[in-house]
N, C-alpha and C positions, 0 to 999 in steps of 0.2 A: 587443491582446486581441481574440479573436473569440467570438461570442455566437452558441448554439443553442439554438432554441425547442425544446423537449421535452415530450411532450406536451400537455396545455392548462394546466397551470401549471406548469410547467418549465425552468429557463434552464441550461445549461452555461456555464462560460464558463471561455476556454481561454488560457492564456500560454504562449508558446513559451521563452520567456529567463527563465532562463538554463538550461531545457530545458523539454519540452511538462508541462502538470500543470492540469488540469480542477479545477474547484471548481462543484458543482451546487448550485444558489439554489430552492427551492419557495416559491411564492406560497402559501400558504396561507387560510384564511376569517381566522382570529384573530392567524399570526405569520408571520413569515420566516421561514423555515430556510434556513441558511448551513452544508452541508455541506465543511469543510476552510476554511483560510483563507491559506493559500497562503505568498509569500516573506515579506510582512511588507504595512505599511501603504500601502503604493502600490496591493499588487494588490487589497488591502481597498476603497481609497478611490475604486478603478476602478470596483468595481462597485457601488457604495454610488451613485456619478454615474449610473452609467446607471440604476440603481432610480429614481432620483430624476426624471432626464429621460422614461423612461416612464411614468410614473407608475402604478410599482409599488409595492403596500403596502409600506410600510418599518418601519415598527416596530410591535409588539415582535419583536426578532428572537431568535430561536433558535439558537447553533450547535453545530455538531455536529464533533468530531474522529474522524475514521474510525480513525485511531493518531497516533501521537507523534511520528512522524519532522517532522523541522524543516520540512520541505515543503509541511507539511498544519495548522504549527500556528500559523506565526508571526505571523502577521496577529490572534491570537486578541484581541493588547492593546487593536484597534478598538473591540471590544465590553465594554469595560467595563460593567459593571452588569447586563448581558446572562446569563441563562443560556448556559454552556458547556457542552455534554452529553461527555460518554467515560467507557468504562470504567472501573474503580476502578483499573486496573494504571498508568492513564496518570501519574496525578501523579510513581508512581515514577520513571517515566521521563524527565519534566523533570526529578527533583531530583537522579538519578545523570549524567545526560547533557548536561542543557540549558546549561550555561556551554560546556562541551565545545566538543558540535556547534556554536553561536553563533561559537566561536572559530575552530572549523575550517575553517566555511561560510559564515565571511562576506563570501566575495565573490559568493556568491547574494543576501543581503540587497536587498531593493525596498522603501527607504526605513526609517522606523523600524522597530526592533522590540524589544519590552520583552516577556519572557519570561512567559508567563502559563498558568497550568495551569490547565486544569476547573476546572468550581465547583461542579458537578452530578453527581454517578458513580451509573452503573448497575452492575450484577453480570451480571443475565442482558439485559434488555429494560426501555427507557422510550416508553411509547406513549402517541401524543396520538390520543384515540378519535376525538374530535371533528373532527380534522384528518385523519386514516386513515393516522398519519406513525407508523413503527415504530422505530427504532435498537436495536439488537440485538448481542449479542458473537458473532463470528464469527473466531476467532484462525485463522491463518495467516500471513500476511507478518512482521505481527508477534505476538506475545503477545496484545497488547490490540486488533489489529483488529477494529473493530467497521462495522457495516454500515447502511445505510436504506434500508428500503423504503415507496412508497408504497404503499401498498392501493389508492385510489380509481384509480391510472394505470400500476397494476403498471410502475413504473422501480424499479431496483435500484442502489443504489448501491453499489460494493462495496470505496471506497479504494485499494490496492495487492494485495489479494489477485488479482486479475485482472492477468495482462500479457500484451503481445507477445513474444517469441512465446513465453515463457514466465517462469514465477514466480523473483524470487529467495527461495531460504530462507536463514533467518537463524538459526534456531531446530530442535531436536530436537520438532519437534510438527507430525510429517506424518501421523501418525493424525489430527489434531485438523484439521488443515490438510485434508486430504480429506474430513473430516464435512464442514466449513461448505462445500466445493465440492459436495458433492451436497445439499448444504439449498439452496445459491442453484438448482436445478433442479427442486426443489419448487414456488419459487416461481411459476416459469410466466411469469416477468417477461417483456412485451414489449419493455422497453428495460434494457438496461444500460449501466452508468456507471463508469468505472474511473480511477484515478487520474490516468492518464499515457497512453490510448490515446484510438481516435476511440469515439465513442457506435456500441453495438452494436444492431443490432434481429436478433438472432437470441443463441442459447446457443453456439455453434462454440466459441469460446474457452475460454466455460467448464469442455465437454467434452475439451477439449487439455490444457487443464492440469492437472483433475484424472487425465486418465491418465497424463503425467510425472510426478506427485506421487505415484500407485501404481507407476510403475514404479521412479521410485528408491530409493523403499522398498522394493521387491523385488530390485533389483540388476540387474534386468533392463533397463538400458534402451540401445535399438537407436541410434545414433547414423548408422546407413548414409546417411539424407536431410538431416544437420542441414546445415544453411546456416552460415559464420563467425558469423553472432549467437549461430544455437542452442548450437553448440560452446562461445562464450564462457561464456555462461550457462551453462551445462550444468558448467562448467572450473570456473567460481569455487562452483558448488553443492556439489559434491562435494569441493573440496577445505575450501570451510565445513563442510560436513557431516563428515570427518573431522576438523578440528579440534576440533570440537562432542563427537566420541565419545573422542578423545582425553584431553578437559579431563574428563570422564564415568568414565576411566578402563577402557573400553569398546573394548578392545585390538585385538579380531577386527575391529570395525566401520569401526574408524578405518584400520585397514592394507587394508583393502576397498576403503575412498575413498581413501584414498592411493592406492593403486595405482591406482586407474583416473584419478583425476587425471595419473600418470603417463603411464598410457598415452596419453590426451589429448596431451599435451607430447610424448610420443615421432614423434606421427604428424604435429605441424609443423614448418612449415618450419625447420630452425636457425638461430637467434637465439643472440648470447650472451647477452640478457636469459632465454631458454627454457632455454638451457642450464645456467644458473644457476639457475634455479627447478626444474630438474630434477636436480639434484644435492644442492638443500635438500632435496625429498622423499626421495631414497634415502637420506640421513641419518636423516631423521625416522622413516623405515619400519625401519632398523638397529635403534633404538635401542629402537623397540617388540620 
């Protein structure tokens, strides 16, 4: 575990295993805030020791779930008795998923974890005046993405909606997904805070991905510079996003992303695993 001071009450703190994934901790006057809570009860109990060793206020704590994804929440069962903040959509998402993903990702597990939803849901914004601590819905990555900002040290936390070198989408809400990317530029935030990257002190990023998030909504987007990451990303977007209009029954849109997922696949190197996933799509595009 590595530990970043962020500005004058601020702690990041970063796990690399069983990949990179930040959990930002705010000292606050009256609570803790515990933004995300990572694989389960170890990465909990990690930072709960060094609270303790610094002798950093520790209770009452506050957390907070940016979204649902098992990454961000499983540690939640530490805090018992604790307010849990997320948005109202989150519980849905334990109650259709949460045995699921537990099942299917348990060999990220870091120590216990006993399955635990919010206790606390907001719609739009729950803001502690006194603290200058906002949480707010800001859907992109997921549905229920929601985000924190501090007021008093403008940092921005902003979950998975933010990546290198760009977003995955999951979901038909890239309108919705582009609002919350040009509200985090309102902000003015000197620091941002992302699920799974390093801490930014400038907007670069933010400004990147909101113009992939217009471009793929427009259909326009230029792949001439992409690097094998961007490509990757860029491969699994688009072919989500055609399946996404296909289930939609959304004919024109879905053989648009197909096809350019095709073309992606046409221009690597052949593989029979490529080849084969390039033969599912010409079927899939047939049959539309």
């Amino acid at each position: 575990m590595n530990v970043q001071k962020v500005g004058s009450r601020g702690y990041v703190f970063t796990f690399e295993d069983p990949y990179k994934l930040n959990i930002y901790v705010i000292d606050g006057d009256k609570h803790t805030f515990i933004c995300d809570t990572g694989f389960g009860s170890d990465s909990v109990n990690q930072i709960l020791d060094y609270l303790k060793e610094h002798s950093i206020q520790s209770e009452p704590f506050v957390v907070f779930n940016s979204h649902a994804d098992y990454d961000h929440v499983w540690g939640n069962h530490v805090f018992e008795g604790s307010d849990i903040i997320a948005h109202e959509l989150s519980p849905e998402v334990f109650q259709r998923e949460g045995e699921e993903i537990l099942e299917k990702y348990g060999e990220h597990k870091k120590g216990e974890v006993i399955l635990t939803p919010p206790n606390k849901l907001f719609k739009d914004k729950i803001v502690f005046e006194d603290e200058g601590i906002e949480f707010y819905h800001s859907p992109g990555h997921t549905l229920e993405s929601s985000s924190c900002f501090d007021h008093r040290e403008k940092i921005l936390f902003v979950g998975d909606n933010i990546e290198s070198p760009f977003p995955y989408i999951n979901f038909l809400n890239l309108k919705e997904y582009a609002t919350s990317l040009r509200e985090y530029l309102t902000r003015n935030a000197d620091i941002v805070i992302s699920g799974h990257d390093e801490v930014m002190y400038e907007d670069n990023l933010i400004r990147e991905n909101l113009h992939y998030i217009e471009e793929i909504e427009s259909g326009k987007v230029s792949r001439n510079n992409f690097t094998p990451k961007h490509l990757g990303i860029h491969f699994n977007n688009v072919k989500r996003l055609a399946e996404l209009y296909k289930e939609e029954g959304e004919k024109s849109q879905s053989i648009r992303f197909f096809q350019e997922a095709l073309e992606i696949l046409e221009e690597a190197e052949r593989k029979p695993a490529i080849e084969e996933e390039m033969e599912k799509i010409r079927k899939i595009i047939e049959k539309l």
